[in-house]
C-alpha positions as CSV (number, residue, x, y, z in Angstrom):
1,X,23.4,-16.8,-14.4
2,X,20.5,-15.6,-15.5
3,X,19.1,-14.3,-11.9
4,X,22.3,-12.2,-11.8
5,X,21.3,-10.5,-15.2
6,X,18.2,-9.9,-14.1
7,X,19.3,-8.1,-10.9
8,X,21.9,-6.2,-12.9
9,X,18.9,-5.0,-15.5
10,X,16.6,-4.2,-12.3
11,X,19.6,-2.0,-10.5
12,X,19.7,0.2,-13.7
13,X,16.0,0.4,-15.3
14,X,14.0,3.6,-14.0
15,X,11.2,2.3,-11.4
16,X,8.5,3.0,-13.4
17,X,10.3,1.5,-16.6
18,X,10.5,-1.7,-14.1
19,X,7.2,-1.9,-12.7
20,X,6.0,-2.0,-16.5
21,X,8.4,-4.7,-17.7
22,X,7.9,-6.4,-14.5
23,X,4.0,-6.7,-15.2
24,X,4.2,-7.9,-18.4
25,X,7.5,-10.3,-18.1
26,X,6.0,-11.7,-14.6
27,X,5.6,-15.2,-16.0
28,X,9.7,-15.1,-17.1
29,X,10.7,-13.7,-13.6
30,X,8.6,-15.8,-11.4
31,X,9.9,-19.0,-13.5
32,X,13.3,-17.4,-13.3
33,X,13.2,-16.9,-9.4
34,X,11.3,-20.2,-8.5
35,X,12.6,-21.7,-4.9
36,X,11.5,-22.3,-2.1
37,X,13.4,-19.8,0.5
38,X,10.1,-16.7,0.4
39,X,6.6,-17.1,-0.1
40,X,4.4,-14.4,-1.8
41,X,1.6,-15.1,1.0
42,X,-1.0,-13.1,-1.6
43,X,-1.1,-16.4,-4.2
44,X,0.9,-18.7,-2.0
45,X,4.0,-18.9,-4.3
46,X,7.5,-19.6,-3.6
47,X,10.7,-18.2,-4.4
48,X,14.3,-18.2,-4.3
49,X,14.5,-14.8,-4.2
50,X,12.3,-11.5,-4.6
51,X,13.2,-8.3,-6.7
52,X,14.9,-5.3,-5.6
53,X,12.4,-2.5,-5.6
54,X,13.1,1.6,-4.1
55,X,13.4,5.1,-5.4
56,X,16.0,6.8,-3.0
57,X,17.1,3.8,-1.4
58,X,16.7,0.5,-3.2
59,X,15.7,-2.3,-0.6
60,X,17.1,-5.9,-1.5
61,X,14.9,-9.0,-1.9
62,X,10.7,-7.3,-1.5
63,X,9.3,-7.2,-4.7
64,X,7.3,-10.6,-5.7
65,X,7.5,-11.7,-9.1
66,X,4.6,-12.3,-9.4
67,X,2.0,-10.7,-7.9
68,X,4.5,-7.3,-8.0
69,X,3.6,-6.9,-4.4
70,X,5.4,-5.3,-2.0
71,X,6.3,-5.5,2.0
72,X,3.2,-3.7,2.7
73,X,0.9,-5.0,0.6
74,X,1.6,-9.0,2.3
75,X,1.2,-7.5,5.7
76,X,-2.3,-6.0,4.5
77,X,-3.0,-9.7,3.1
78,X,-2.5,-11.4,6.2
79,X,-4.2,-8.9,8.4
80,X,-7.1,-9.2,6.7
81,X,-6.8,-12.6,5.6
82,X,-5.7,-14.1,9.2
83,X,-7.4,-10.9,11.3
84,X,-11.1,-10.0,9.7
85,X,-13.9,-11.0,7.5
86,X,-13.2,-9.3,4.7
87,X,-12.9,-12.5,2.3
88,X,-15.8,-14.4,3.6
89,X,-18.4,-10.8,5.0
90,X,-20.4,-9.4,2.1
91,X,-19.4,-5.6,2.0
92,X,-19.2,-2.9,0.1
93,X,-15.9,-1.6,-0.8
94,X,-14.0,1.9,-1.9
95,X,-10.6,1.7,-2.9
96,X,-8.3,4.6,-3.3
97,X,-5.4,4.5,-6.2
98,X,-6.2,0.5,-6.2
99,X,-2.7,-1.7,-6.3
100,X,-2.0,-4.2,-8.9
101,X,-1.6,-6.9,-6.2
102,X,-5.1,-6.8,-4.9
103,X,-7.2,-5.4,-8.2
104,X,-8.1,-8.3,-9.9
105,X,-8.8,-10.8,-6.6
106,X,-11.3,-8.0,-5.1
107,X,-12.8,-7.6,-8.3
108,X,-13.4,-11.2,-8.8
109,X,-14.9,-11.5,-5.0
110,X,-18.3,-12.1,-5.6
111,X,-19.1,-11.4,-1.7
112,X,-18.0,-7.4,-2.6
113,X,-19.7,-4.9,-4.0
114,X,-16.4,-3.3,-5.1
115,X,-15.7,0.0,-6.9
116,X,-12.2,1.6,-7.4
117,X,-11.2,5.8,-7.3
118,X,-8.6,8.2,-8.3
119,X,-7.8,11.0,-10.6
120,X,-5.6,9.2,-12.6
121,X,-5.5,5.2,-11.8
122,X,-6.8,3.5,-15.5
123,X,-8.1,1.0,-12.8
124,X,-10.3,3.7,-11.6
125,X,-14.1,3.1,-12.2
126,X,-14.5,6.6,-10.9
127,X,-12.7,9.8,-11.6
128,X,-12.7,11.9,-8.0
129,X,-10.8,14.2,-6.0
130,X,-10.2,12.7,-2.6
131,X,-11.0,16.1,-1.2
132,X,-14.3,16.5,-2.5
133,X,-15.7,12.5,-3.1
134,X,-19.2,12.5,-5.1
135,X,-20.3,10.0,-3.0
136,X,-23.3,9.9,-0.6
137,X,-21.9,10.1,3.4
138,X,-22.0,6.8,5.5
139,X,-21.8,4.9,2.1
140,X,-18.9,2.1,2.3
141,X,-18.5,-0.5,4.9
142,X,-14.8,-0.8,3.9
143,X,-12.5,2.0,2.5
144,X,-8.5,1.3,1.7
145,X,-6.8,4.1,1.0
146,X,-3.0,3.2,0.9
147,X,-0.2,5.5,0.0
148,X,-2.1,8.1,-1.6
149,X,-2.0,11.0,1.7
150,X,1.4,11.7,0.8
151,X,0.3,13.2,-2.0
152,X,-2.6,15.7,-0.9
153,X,-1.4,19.0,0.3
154,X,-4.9,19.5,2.1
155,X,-4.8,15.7,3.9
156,X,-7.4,16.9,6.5
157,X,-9.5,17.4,4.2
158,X,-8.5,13.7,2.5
159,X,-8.9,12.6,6.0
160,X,-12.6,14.2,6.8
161,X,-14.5,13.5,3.5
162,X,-12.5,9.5,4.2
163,X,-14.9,9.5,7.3
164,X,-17.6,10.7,5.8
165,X,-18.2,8.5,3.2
166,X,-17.5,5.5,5.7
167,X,-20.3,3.7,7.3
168,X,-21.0,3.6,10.9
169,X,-19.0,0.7,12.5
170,X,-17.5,0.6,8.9
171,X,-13.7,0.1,8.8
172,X,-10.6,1.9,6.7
173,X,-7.2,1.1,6.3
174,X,-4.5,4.4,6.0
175,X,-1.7,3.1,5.0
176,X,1.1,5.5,4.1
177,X,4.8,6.3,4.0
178,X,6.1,6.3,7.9
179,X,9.2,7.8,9.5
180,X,8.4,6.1,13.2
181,X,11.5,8.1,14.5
182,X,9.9,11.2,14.0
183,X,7.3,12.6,16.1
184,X,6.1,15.2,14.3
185,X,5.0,15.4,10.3
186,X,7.4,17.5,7.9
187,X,6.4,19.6,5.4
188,X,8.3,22.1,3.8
189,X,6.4,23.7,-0.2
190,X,10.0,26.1,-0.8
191,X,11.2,22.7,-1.6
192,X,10.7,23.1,-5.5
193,X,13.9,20.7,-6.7
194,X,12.7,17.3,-7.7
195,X,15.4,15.6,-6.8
196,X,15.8,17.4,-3.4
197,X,12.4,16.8,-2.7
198,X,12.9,12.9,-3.8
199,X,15.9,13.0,-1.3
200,X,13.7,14.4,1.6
201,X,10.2,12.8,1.2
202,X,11.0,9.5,-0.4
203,X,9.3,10.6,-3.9
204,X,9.4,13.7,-5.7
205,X,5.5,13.8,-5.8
206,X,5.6,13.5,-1.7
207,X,4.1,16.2,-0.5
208,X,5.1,15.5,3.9
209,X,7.2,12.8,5.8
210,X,4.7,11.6,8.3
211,X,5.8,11.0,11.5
212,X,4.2,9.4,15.0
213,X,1.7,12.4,15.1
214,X,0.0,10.8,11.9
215,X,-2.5,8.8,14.2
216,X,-3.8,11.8,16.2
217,X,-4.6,13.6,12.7
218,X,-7.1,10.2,11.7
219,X,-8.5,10.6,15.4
220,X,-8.7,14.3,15.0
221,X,-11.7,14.0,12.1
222,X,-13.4,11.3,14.2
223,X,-11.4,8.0,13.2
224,X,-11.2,5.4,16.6
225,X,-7.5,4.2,15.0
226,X,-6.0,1.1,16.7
227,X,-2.0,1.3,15.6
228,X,-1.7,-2.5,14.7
229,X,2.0,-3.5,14.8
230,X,1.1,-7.1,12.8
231,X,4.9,-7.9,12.4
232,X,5.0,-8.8,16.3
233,X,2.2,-11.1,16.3
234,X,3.7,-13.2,13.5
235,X,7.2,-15.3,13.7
236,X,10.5,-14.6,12.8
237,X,10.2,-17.2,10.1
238,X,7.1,-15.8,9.1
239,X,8.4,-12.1,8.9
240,X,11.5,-13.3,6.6
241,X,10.0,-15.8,4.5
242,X,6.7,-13.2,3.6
243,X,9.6,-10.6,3.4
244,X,8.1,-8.1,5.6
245,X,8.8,-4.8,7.0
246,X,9.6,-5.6,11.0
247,X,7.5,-3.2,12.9
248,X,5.3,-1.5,10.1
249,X,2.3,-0.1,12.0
250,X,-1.1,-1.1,10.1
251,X,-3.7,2.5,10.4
252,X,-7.0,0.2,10.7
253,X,-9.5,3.2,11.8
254,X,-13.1,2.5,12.6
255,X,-16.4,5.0,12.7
């Protein structure tokens, strides 16, 4: 009974309304939802189900409960938990717009030297415009910079001072929005309507639709980008009970 109210309040409350409730009640929900069909791969929990989460088009069953990650953020855990160093290589670390599933465990890793940017993130230990960074160039041996270059109207830019500040050898992860069955990026400004422009790009505050071309654009500012489709190296299980997105290509882009 109660999971059915909970999914009939999450169907109705605005998404960010949600996200805020969802924070705070996280305790409630992942005590509601405990099971033992998905795992949240990021603190190893298990659940019966996970939330419903989307703006546009609400997807069933991918938000956790309790780490409020979502299909993208597990498949970035278990890249770089399964596939790097990261949690074991000392490194220095700038993270764009940084998500509430990751903050608090890359803060407390006492192997990073970890600082946090955006314009407008409260997480943000540094106020900057992606376009013009005030740090030094070949500064950060990592860089994540997940679905903020749907925002930028000049992402070249984004994409140039992103290399720039990123050490020789040193690695970033791109992560954005991606239509796969398009080969070209759209963009189109005379779309002023919010809710038109929610319809199109997925967001009202979406700026292009990236399609397959998105890769050349990193390589075109210097990025080496391997285009790492994770979900195939992983098992069926695996891909349902982490709740992942089948086929999500992973931007990891080296200098």
């Amino acid at each position: 009974m109660i999971k059915t109210v909970f999914k009939g309040i999450l169907n109705v409350v605005p998404r960010p309304v949600l996200i805020r409730l969802s924070y705070y009640a996280r305790p409630i929900l992942s005590f509601a939802l405990k099971g033992k069909n998905y795992q949240d791969p990021i603190d190893g929990r298990w659940f019966s189900k996970f939330l419903p989460y989307g703006y546009e088009q609400q997807r069933d069953n991918v938000l956790s409960p309790s780490t409020l990650s979502l299909e993208r953020h597990r498949l970035l855990w278990l890249y770089l938990k399964r596939e790097t160093d990261f949690f074991t290589k000392s490194s220095k670390v700038l993270h764009f717009a940084p998500e509430q599933a990751f903050y608090k465990r890359f803060r407390a890793m006492k192997t990073l030297d970890y600082t946090t940017t955006d314009l407008n993130s409260p997480l943000a230990d540094i106020k900057a415009d992606i376009c013009d960074l005030p740090f030094d160039s070949n500064s950060y041996d990592i860089i994540f910079c997940n679905h903020v270059l749907e925002h930028i109207p000049d992402d070249h830019k984004a994409m140039q001072e992103l290399y720039r500040v990123l050490k020789p050898g040193g690695m970033a992860v791109l992560q954005i929005p991606h239509d796969l069955n398009r080969e070209k990026t759209f963009e189109d400004d005379s779309i002023t309507d919010r809710a038109e422009r929610a319809k199109i790009f997925g967001q009202y505050d979406h700026v292009r639709v990236y399609g397959k071309d998105y890769f050349d654009k990193l390589r075109a500012v210097g990025f080496k980008v391997n285009e790492e489709d994770y979900t195939s190296t992983l098992s069926p299980e695996e891909v349902d009970r982490f709740r992942l997105a089948q086929g999500e290509i992973l931007p990891i882009c080296f200098k």
